[in-house]
VOPAGU-2260 file (C-alpha; in pm, 1 decimal, decimal comma):
REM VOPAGU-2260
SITE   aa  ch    i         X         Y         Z
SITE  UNK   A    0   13422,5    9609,7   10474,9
SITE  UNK   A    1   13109,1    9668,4   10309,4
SITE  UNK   A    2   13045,7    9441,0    9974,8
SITE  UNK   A    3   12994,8    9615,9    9681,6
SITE  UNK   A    4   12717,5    9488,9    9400,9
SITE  UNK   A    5   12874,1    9403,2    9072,2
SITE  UNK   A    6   12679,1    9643,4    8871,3
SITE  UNK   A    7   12685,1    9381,2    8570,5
SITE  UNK   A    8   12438,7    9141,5    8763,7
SITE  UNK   A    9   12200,4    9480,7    8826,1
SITE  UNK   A   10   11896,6    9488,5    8603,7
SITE  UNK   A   11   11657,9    9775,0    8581,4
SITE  UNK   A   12   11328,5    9749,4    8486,6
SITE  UNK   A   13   11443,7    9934,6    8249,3
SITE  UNK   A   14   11661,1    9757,9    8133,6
SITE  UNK   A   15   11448,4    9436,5    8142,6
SITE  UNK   A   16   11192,4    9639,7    7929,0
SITE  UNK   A   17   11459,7    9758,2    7694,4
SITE  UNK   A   18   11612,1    9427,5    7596,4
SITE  UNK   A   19   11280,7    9266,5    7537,5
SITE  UNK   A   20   11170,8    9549,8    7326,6
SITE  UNK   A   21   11500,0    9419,1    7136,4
SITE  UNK   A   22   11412,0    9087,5    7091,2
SITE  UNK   A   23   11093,6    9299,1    6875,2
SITE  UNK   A   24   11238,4    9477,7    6554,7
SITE  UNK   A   25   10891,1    9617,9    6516,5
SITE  UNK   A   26   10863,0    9707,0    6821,1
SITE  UNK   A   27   10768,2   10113,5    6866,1
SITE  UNK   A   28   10885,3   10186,7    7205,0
SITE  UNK   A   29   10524,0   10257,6    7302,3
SITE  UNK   A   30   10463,1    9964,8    7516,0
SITE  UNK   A   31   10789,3    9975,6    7693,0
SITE  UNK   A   32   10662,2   10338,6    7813,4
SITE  UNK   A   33   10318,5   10263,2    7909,6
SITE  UNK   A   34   10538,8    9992,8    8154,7
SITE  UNK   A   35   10764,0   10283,8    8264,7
SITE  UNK   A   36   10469,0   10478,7    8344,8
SITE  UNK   A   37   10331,6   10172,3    8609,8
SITE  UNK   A   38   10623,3   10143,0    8731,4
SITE  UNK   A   39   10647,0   10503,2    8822,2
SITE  UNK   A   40   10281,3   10469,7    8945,6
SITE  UNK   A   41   10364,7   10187,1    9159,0
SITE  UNK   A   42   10655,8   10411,7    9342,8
SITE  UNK   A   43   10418,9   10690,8    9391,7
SITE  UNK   A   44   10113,8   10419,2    9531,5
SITE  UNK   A   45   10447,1   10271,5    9720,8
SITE  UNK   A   46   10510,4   10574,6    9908,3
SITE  UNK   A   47   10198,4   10627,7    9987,6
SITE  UNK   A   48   10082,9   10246,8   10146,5
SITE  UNK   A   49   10386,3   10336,1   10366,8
SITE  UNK   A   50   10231,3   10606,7   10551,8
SITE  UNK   A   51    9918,5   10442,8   10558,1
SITE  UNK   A   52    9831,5   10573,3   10895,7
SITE  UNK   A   53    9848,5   10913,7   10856,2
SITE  UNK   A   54    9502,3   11051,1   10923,1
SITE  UNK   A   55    9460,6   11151,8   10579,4
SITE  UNK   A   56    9515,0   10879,4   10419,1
SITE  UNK   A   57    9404,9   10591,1   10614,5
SITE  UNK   A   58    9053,2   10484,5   10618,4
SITE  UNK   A   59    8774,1   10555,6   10413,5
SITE  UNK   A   60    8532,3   10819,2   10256,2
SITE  UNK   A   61    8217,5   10892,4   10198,0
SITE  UNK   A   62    8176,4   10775,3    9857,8
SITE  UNK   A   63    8108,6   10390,8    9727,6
SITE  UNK   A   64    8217,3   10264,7    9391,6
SITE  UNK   A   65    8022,5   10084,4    9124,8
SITE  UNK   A   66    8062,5    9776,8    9334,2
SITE  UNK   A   67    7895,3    9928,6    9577,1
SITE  UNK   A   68    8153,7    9906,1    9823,2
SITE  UNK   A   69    8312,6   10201,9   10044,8
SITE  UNK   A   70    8623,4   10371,6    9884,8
SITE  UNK   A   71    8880,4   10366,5   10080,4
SITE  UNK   A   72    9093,0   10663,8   10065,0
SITE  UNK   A   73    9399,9   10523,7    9974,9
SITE  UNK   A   74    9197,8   10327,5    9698,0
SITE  UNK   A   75    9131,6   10706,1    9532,2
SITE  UNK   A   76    9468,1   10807,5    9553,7
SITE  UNK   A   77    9603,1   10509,0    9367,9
SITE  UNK   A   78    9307,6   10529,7    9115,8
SITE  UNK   A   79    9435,6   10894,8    8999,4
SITE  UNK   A   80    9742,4   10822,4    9017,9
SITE  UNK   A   81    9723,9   10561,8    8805,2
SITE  UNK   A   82    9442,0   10782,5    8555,8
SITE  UNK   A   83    9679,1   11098,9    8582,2
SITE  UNK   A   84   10052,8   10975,4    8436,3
SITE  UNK   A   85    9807,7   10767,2    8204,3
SITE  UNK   A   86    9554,6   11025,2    8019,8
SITE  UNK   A   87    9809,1   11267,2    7850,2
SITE  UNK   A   88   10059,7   11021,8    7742,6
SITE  UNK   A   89    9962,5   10967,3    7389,8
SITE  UNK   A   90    9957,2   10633,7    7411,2
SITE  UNK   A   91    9597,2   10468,4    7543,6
SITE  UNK   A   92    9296,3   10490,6    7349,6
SITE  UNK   A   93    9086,2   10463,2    7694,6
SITE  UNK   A   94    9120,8   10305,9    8011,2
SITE  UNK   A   95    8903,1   10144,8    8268,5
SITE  UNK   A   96    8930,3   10105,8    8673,3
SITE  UNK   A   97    8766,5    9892,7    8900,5
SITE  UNK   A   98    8657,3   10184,5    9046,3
SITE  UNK   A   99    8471,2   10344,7    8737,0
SITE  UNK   A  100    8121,2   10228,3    8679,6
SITE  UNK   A  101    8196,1   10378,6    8278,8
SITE  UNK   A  102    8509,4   10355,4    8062,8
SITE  UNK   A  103    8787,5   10631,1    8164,9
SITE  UNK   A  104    8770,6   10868,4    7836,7
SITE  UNK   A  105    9108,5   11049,0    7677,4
SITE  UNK   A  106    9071,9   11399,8    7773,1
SITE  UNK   A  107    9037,3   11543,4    7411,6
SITE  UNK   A  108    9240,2   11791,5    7413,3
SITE  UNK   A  109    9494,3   11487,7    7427,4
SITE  UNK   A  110    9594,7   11263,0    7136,9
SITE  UNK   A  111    9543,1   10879,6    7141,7
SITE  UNK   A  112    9681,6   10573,5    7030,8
SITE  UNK   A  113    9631,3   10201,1    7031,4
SITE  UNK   A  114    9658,0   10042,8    7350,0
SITE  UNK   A  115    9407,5   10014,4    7629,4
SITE  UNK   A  116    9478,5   10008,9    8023,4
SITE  UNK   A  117    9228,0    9819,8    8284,6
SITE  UNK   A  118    9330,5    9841,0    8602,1
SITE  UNK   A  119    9227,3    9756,7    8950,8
SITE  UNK   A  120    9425,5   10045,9    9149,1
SITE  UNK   A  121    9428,0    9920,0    9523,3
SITE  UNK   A  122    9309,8    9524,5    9532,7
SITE  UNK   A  123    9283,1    9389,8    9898,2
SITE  UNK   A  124    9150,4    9768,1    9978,5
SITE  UNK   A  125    8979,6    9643,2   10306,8
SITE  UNK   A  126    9321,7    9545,5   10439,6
SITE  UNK   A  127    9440,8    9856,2   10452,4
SITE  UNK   A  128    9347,6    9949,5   10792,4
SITE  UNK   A  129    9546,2    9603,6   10950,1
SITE  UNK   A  130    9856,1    9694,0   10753,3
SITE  UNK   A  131    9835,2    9383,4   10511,6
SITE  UNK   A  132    9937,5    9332,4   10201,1
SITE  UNK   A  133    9747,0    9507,6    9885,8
SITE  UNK   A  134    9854,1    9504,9    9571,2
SITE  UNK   A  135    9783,5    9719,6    9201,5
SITE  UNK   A  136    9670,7    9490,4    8889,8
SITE  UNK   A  137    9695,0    9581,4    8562,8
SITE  UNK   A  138    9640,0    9451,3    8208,8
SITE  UNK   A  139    9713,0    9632,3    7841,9
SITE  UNK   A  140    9483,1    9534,2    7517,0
SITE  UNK   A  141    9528,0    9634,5    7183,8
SITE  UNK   A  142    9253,1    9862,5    7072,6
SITE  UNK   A  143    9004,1    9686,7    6840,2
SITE  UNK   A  144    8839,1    9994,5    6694,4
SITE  UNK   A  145    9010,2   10169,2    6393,8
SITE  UNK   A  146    9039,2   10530,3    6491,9
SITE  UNK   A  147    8942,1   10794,0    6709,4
SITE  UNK   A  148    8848,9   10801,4    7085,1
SITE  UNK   A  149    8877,6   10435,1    7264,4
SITE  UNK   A  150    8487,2   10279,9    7312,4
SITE  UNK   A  151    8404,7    9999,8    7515,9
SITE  UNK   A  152    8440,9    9749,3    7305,7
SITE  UNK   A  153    8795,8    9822,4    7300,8
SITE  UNK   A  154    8792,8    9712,0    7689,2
SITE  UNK   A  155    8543,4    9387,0    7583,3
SITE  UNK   A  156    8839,3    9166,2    7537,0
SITE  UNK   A  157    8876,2    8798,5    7650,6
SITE  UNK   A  158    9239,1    8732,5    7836,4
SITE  UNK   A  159    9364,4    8553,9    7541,1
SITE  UNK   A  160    9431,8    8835,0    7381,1
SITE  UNK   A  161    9634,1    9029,9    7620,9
SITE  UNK   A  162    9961,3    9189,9    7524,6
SITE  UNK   A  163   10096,6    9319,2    7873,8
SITE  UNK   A  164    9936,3    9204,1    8217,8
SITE  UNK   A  165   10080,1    9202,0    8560,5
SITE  UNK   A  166   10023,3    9345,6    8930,8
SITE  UNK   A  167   10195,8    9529,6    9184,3
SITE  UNK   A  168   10196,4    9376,5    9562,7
SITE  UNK   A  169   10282,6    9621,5    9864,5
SITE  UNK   A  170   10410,6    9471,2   10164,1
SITE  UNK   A  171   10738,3    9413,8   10347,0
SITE  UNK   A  172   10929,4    9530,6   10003,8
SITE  UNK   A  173   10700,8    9667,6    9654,0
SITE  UNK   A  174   10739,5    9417,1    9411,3
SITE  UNK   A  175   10621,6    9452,7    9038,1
SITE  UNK   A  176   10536,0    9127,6    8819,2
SITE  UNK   A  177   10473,0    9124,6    8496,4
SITE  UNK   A  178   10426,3    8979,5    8148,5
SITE  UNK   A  179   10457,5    9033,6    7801,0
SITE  UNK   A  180   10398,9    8711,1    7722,4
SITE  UNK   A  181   10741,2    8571,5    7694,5
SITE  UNK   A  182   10804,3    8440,7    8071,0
SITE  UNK   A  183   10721,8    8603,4    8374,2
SITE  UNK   A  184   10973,1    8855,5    8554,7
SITE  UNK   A  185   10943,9    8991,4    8931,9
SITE  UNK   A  186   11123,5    9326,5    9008,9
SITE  UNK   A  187   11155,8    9423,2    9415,5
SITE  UNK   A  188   11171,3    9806,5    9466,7
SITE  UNK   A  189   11491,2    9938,6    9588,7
SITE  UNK   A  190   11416,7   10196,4    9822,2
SITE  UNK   A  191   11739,0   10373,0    9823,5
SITE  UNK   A  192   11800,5   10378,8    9458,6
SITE  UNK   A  193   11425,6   10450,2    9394,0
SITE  UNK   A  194   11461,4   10150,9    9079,3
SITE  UNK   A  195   11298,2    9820,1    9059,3
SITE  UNK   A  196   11553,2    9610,1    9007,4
SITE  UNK   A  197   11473,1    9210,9    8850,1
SITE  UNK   A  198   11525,7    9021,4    9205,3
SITE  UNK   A  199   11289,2    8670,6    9053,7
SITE  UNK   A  200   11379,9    8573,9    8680,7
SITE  UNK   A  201   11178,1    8344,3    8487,5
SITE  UNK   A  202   10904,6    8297,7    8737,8
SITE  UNK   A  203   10758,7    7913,5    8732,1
SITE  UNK   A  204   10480,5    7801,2    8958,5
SITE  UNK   A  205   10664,4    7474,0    9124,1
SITE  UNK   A  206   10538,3    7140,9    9034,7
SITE  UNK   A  207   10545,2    7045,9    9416,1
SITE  UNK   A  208   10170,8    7244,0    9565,1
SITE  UNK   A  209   10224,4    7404,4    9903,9
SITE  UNK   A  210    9868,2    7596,7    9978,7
SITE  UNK   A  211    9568,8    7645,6    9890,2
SITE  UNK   A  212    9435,7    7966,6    9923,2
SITE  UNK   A  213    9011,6    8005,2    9964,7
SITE  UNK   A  214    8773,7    8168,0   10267,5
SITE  UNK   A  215    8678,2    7874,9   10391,3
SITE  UNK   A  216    8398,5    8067,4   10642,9
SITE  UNK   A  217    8203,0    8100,2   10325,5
SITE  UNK   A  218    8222,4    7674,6   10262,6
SITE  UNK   A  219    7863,5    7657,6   10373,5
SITE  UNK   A  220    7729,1    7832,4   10038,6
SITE  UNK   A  221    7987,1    7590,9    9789,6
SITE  UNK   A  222    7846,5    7352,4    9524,0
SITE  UNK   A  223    7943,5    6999,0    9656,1
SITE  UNK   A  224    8167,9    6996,1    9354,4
SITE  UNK   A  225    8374,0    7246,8    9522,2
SITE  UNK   A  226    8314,5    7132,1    9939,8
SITE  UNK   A  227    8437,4    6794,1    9800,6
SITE  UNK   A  228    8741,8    6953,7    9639,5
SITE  UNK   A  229    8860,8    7116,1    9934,3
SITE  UNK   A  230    8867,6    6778,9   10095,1
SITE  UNK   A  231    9073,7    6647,5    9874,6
SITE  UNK   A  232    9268,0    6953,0    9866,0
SITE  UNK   A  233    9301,3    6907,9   10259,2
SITE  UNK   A  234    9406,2    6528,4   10214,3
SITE  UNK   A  235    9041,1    6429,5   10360,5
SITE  UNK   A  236    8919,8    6266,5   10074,7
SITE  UNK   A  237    9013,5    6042,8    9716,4
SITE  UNK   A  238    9392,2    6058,0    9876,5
SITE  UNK   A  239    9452,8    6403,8    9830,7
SITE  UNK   A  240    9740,3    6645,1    9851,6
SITE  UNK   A  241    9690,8    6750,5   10220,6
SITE  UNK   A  242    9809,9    7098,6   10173,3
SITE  UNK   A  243    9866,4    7412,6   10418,5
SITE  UNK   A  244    9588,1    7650,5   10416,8
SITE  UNK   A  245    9682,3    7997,6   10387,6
SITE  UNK   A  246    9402,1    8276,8   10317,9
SITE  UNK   A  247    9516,5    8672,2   10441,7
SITE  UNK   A  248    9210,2    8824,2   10162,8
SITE  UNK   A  249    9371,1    9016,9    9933,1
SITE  UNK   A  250    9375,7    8844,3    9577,9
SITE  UNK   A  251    9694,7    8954,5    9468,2
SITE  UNK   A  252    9899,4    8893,0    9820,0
SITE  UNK   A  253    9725,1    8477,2    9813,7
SITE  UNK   A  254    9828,8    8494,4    9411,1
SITE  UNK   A  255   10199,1    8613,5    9472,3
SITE  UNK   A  256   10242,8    8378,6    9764,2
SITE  UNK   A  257   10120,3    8094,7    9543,8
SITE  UNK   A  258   10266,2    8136,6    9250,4
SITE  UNK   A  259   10635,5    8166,8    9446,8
SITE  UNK   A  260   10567,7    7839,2    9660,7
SITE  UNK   A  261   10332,7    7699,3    9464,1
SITE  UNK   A  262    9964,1    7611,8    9517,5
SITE  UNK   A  263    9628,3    7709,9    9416,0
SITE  UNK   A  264    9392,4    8003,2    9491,7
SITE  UNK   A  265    9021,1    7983,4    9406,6
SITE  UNK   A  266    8689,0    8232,1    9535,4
SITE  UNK   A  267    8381,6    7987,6    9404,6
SITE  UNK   A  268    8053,0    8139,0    9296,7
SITE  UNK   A  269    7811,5    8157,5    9616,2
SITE  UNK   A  270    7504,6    7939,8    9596,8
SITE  UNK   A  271    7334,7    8176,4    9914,2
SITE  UNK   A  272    7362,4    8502,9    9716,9
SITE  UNK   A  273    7131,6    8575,8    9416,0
SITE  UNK   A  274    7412,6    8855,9    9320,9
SITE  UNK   A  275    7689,3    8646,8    9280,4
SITE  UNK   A  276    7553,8    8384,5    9094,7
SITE  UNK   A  277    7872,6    8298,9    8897,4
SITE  UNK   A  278    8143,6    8455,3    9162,9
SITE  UNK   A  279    8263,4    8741,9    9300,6
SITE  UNK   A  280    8568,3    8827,3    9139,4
SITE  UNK   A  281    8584,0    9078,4    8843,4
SITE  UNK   A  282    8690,2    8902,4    8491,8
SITE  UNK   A  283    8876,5    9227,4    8338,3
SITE  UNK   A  284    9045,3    9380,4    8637,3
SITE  UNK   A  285    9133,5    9079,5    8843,0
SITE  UNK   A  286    9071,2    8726,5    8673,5
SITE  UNK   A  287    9151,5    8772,3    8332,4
SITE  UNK   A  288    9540,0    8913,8    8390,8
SITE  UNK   A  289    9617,3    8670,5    8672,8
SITE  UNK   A  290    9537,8    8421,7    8469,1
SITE  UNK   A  291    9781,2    8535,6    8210,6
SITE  UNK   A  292   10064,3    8574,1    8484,5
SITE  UNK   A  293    9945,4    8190,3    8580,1
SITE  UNK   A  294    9974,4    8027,0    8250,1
SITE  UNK   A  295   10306,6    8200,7    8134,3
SITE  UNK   A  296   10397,7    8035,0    8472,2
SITE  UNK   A  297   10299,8    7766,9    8379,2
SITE  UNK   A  298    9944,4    7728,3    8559,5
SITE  UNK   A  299    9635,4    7769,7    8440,4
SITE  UNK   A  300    9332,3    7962,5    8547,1
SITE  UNK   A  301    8962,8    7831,2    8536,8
SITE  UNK   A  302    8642,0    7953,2    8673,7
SITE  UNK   A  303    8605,1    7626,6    8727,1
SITE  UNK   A  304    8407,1    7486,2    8421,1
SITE  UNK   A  305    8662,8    7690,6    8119,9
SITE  UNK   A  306    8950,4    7845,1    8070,1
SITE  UNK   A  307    8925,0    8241,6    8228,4
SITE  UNK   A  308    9150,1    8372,4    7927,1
SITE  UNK   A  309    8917,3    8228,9    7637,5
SITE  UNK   A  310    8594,7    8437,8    7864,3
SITE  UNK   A  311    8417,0    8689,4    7630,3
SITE  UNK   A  312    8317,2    8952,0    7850,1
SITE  UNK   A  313    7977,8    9149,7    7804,7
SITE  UNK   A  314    8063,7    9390,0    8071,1
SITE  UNK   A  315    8271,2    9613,1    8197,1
SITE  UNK   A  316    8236,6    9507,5    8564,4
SITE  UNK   A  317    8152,4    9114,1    8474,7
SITE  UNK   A  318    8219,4    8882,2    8754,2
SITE  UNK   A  319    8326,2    8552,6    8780,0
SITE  UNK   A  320    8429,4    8279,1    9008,9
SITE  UNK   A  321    8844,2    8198,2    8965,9
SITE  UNK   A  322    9036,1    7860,6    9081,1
SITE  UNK   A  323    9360,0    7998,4    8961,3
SITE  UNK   A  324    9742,8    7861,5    8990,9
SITE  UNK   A  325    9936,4    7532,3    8951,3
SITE  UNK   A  326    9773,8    7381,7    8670,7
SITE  UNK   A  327    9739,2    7022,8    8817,5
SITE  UNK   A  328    9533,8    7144,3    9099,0
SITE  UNK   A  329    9291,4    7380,6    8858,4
SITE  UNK   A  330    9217,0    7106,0    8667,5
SITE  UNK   A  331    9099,1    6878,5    8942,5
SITE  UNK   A  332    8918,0    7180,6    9055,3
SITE  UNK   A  333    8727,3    7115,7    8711,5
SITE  UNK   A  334    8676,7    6756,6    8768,7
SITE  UNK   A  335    8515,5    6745,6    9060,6
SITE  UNK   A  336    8274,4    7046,0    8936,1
SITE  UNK   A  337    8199,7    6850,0    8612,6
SITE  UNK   A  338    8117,9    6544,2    8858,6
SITE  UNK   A  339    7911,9    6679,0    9142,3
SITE  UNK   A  340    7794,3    6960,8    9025,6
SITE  UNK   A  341    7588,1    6914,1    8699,0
C-alpha cells in the first residue's frame, strides 16, 4: 500500500515565505514576490540543466563576459531568465549579473521600486559539460537612492546590509536556500508537484568540521600564511583537525556540501597572478551573500584578514579572496594570515 504524506507536515515555499512575511506587520508583500519570482526562475534554469546535453544547449558560444571568460550557453539562458520575470515586475530599482560588465537598467516603460537584485545566474558554469553540480546565487539590497531609476550605487552595498540572499544548487534534486535573515531554510524541488517544498529547517553549520574545500593544484602561488593553514587543516602541522579534502569547483556545490556536513571552503588570492592580486572570487555576486547564508548558520566568512559582509565595494565586478564556513576554522584561517603573512 502506498503511504500517503500528511499534508500538515508539507510546507511550500510559499508557505515558508508567507508565514515569515507574518512574523512582519509592515511587511508589503513585495519581498515575498521577488522570492516567488526565483523560485520560479530556478524551475525554469531546473528544467533546463536537465537536458543539458541537448546540442543546443550544451556548450558554449561565441561571446565572453566581462570576466573575460567564454559564456557558456546555458549560462545565457539562466541570465535572461533570471533578467526577464525580473524587469517588469514593479518591484527592483535595477539589477546586476555576473555576466553584465554595467548595471541591468528597468526598461522605462516599466515602473520601479525599492529593492535591488545581484545575481550570479549559472556559478560552476565550466562544469556544465561533465554534468556536475552548478548552482544560481542571488542577493536583494534595499535601494539607497531616493527616487527614480536604480544607479550603481544602489548595487555598492557591503553584505551587512543585505535583506534577502541565498543560491540555488542543481544536481541530483534542485534545492533552493535562502535567508531573510532570521535562520536559514533549504527547500528540495519536487518534480512531480512542480513546488519546492522545506526538506532542511533551520540550517546550522555543525560544530564537528568534516572538509575543507580549496584547489589545492594552485598551493604553489599561496602566502605561507595560507600553505601553513592547509597543513594544519590536513592534521600536518600545530595538531590540526586532519580533515577530508573535497574540491568538485563549483562555489556553490563545495558551499552547500559544507555548510550540511560542516567544514570550510576558501579560494586565496594568487601571489603568481598580477590580476588577482586580492582573489578571484567576485564580492557582490558570490562572496558577499554566502557569507550571509554562513553567518545566519552560524559561520562566518573572511577574506582572510576581515569580515566579507562589513567589505565596501567600489565596483561592480570587485574581487576578493573568501575562506568561508564554520566559524572556528575561518578564524584560524585569519590567524595564521595575521602571523605569516605580514
Amino acid at each position: 500500500m502506498t503511504e500517503v504524506a500528511d499534508p500538515t507536515r508539507i510546507i511550500t515555499i510559499e508557505r515558508h515565505i508567507l508565514d515569515e512575511q507574518r512574523a512582519h506587520p509592515e511587511a508589503t508583500g513585495t519581498l515575498t514576490s521577488i522570492l516567488y519570482d526565483i523560485a520560479l526562475a530556478a524551475k525554469f534554469i531546473a528544467s533546463r540543466t536537465t537536458r543539458a546535453g541537448l546540442v543546443d544547449i550544451l556548450g558554449s558560444t561565441e561571446d565572453t563576459n566581462v570576466q573575460g571568460e567564454r559564456v557558456m550557453r546555458l549560462d545565457r539562458i539562466a541570465d535572461q531568465v533570471m533578467i526577464r520575470l525580473n524587469d517588469h515586475t514593479g518591484r527592483l530599482a535595477v539589477m546586476a549579473s555576473e555576466e553584465h560588465e554595467h548595471i541591468i537598467p528597468i526598461p522605462k516603460k516599466y515602473p520601479v521600486g525599492k529593492y535591488v537584485l545581484m545575481f550570479d545566474p549559472l556559478d560552476g558554469s565550466s562544469n556544465i559539460d561533465y554534468n556536475a553540480s552548478i548552482g544560481t546565487i542571488f542577493a536583494i539590497f534595499r535601494r539607497k537612492s531616493a527616487s527614480g531609476r536604480g544607479k550603481l550605487e544602489d548595487c555598492l552595498q557591503p553584505g551587512k546590509d543585505l535583506v534577502v540572499a541565498g543560491y540555488l544548487i542543481y544536481g541530483s534534486s534542485t534545492m533552493l536556500v535562502y535567508t531573510s535573515g532570521a535562520g536559514v531554510h533549504g527547500f528540495t524541488l519536487d518534480t512531480q508537484l512542480g513546488e519546492f517544498l522545506l526538506s532542511h529547517p533551520n540550517i546550522r553549520i555543525p560544530q564537528k568540521p568534516k572538509y575543507y574545500s580549496c584547489n589545492q593544484g594552485y598551493q604553489a602561488n599561496w602566502s605561507v600564511g595560507v600553505a601553513r593553514y592547509t597543513q594544519y587543516l590536513q592534521g600536518l602541522a600545530d595538531g590540526g583537525s586532519s580533515l577530508s579534502l573535497r574540491y568538485i569547483g563549483s562555489l556553490v556545490g563545495d558551499f552547500h556540501r559544507n555548510l550540511l556536513a560542516g567544514g570550510v571552503y576558501y579560494y586565496p588570492a594568487d601571489n603568481r597572478d598580477p590580476a588577482l592580486p586580492t582573489g578571484k572570487l567576485r564580492l557582490l555576486y558570490e562572496a558577499a551573500p554566502l557569507a550571509f547564508i554562513a553567518h545566519q548558520a552560524g559561520g562566518y566568512g573572511s577574506d582572510g584578514r576581515q569580515d566579507i559582509l562589513n567589505i565596501e565595494p567600489i565596483s561592480l565586478h570587485q574581487r576578493t579572496a573568501l575562506f568561508i564556513g564554520h566559524r572556528g576554522l575561518v578564524e584560524k584561517a585569519e590567524e595564521y594570515i595575521r602571523t605569516y603573512d605580514q
